[in-house]
VMD Tcl script that draws the C-alpha trace (Angstrom):
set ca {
  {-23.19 2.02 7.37}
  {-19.69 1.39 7.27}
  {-17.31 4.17 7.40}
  {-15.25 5.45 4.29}
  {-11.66 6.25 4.53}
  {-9.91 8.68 1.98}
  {-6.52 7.80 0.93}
  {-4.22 10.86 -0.17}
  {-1.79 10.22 -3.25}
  {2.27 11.12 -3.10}
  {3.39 13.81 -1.77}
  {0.26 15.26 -0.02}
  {-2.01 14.74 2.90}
  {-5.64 15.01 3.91}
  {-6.26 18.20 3.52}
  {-6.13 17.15 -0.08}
  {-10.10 16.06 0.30}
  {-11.00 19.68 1.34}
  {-13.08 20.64 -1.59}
  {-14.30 17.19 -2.10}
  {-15.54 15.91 1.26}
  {-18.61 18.39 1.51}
  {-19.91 17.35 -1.72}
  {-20.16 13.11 -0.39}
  {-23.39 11.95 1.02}
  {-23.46 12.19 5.02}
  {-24.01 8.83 5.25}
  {-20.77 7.27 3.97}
  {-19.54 9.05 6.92}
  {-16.18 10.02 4.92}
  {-13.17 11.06 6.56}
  {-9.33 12.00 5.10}
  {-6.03 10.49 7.08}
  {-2.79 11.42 6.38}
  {-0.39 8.65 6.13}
  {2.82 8.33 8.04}
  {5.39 10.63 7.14}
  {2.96 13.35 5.81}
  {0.74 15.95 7.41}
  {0.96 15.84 10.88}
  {1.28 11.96 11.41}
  {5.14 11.23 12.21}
  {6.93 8.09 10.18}
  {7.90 6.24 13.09}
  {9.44 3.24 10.91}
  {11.30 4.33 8.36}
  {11.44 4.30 5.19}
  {8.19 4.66 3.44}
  {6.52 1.54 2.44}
  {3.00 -0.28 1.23}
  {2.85 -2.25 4.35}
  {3.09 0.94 6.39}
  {0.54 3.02 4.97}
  {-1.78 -0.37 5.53}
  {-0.59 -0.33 8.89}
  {-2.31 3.51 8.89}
  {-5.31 2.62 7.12}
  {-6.29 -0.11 9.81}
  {-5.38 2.11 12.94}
  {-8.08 4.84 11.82}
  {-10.27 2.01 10.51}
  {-10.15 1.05 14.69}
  {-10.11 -2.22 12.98}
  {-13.46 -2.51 11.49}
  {-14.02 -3.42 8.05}
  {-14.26 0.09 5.71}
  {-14.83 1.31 2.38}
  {-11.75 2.89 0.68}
  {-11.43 5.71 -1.59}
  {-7.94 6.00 -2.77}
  {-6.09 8.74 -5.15}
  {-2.87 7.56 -7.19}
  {-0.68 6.42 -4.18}
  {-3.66 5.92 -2.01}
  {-5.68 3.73 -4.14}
  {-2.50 1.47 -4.25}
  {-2.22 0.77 -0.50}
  {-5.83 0.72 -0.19}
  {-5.75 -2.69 -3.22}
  {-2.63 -3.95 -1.27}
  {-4.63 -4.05 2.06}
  {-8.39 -5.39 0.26}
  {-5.53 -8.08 -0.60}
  {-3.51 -8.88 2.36}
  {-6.10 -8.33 5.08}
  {-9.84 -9.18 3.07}
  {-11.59 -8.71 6.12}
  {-10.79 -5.32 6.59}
  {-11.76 -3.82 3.19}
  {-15.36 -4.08 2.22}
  {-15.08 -2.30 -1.14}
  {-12.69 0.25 -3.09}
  {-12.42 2.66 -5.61}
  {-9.35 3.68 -6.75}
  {-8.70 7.04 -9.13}
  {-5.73 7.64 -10.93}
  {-4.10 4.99 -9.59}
  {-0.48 3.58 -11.27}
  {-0.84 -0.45 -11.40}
  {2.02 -1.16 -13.71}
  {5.48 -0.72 -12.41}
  {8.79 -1.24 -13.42}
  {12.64 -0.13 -13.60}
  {11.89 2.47 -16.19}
  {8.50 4.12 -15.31}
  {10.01 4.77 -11.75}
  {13.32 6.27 -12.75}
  {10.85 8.38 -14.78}
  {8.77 9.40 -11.90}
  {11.70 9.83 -9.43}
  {13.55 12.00 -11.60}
  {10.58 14.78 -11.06}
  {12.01 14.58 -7.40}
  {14.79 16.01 -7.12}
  {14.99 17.87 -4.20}
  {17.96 20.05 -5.44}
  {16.81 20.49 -8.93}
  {12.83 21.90 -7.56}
  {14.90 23.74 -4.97}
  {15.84 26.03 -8.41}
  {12.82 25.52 -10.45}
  {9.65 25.35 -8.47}
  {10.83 27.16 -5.23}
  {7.30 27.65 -4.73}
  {6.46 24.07 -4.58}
  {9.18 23.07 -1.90}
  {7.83 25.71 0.19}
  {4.10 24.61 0.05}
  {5.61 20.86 0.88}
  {7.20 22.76 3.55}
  {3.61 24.21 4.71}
  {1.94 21.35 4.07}
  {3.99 18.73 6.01}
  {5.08 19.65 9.74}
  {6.33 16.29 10.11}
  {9.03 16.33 7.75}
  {10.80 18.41 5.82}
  {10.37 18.46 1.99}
  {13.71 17.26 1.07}
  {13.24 14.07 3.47}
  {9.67 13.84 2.06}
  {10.58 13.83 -1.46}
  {13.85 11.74 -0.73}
  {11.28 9.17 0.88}
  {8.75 9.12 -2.06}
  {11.37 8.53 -4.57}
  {13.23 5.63 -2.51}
  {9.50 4.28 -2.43}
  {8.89 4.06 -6.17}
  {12.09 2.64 -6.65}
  {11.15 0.05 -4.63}
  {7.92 -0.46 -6.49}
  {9.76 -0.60 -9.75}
  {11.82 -3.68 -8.74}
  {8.73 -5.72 -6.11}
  {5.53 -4.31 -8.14}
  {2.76 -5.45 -5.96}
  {-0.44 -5.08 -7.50}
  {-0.04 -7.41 -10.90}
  {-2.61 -8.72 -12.59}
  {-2.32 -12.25 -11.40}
  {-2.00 -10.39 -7.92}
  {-5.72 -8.72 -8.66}
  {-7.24 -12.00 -9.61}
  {-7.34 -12.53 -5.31}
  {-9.25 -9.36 -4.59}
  {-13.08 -10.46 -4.18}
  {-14.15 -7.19 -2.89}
  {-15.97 -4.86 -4.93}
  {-13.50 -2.87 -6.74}
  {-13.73 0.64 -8.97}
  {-10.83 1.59 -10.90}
  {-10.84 4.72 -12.18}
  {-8.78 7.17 -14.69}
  {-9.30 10.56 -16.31}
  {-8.75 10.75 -20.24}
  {-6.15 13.54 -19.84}
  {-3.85 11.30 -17.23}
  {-0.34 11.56 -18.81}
  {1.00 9.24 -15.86}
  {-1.46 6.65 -15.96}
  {-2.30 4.88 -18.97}
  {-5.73 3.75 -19.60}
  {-4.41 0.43 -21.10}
  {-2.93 -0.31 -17.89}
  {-5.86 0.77 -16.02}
  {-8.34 -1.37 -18.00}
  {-6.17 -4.45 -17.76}
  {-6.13 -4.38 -13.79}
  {-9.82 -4.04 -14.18}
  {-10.16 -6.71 -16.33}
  {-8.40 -9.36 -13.77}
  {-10.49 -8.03 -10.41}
  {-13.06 -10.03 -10.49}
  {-15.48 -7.88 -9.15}
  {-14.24 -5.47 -10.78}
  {-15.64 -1.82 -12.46}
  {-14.21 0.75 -15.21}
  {-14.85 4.40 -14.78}
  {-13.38 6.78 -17.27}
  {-13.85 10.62 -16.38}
  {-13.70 12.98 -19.21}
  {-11.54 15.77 -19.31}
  {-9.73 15.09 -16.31}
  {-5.87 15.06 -15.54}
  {-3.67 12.74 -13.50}
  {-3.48 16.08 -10.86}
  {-6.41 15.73 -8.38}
  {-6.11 19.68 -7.25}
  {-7.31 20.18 -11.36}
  {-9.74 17.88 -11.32}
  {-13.23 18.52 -11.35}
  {-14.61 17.65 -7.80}
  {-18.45 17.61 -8.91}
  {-17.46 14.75 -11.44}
  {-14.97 13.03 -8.40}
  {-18.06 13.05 -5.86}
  {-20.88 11.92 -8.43}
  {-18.43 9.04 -9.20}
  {-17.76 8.02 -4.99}
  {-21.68 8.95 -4.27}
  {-23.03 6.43 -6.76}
  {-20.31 3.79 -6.26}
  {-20.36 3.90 -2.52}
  {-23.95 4.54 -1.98}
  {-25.25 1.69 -3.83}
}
mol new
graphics top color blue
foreach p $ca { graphics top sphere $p radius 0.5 }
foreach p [lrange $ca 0 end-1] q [lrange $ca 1 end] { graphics top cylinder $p $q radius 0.2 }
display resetview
């Protein structure tokens, strides 16, 4: 069987799977990259971009064709490659995953990252990005996410009419507690994949690290063990 890839979302890096990779079936043969600019993998082309994290995807794919699992950020490269290079992507499943985006909804989500303004409230979170990323630093880190969904706000890859071309197998999936990503939004990209699936998972936020990982595996176990 082919192998499946795990795609981290913003901000984070592989070891973001930890809890949930033990609970997969051993033979999707799962395994968690980082992608550039996070973890231990070094951004070599600056700045951060959707072509680039495709560019990491198919160098630990050793270009062969590969299932995808992608979280929020993840599950947006991983559509952008089933798009741009077909042959690559055999299926997907995307979880929390923002489709929509505009002007607005990214000077939303860039205004949560502010390095100087986390620097006084969440002190603890700029050292875990710290911990978690030897890479970077998390000023560059969070300077580099919010240049990249600026940049999303004004190209906006993934619209419908964009979705319409993926004939992969595709998964799209939100919690019912997500206060990032809609439902309606999520159910409209749906409804223009044309192979695509809806999964809903109750009582479950946008923040993978609160989700519940039993629900998160039964969901990739059935979809990518079919």
């Amino acid at each position: 069987m082919a192998r499946l890839l795990l795609l981290h979302g913003a901000l984070a890096n592989h070891k973001q799977f930890n809890a949930l990779l033990p609970l997969l079936k051993p033979e999707l043969q799962a395994e968690a990259i980082d992608f550039s600019g996070h973890g231990e993998k070094t951004l070599t082309k600056p700045p951060f971009s959707v072509e680039t994290f495709c560019d990491d995807i198919i160098e630990a794919s050793n270009l062969e064709p590969v299932h995808l699992f992608g979280y929020s950020m993840g599950g947006y490269a991983a559509l952008y490659l089933a798009k741009k290079y077909p042959e690559q992507v055999l299926s997907v499943l995307t979880l929390g995953t923002k489709y929509h985006w505009n002007k607005e909804t990214a000077v939303a989500e860039t205004n949560r990252l502010q390095y100087e303004r986390l620097v006084q409230k969440a002190p603890g979170f700029i050292a875990a990005l710290n911990e978690q990323h030897s890479c970077t630093t998390a000023e560059e880190l969070l300077k580099r996410t919010a240049a990249f969904l600026t940049h999303l706000g004004v190209q906006d890859y993934l619209r419908p009419q964009t979705l319409t071309g993926i004939k992969q197998p595709v998964c799209v999936a939100v919690g019912d507690r997500d206060k990032m990503v809609t439902l309606e939004e999520t159910v409209a990209s749906y409804k223009a994949l044309p192979l695509g699936q809806l999964a809903v998972l109750p009582d479950t936020p946008h923040l993978f690290e609160k989700m519940d990982m039993d629900k998160v595996a039964t969901l990739l176990n059935g979809f990518f063990g079919e």
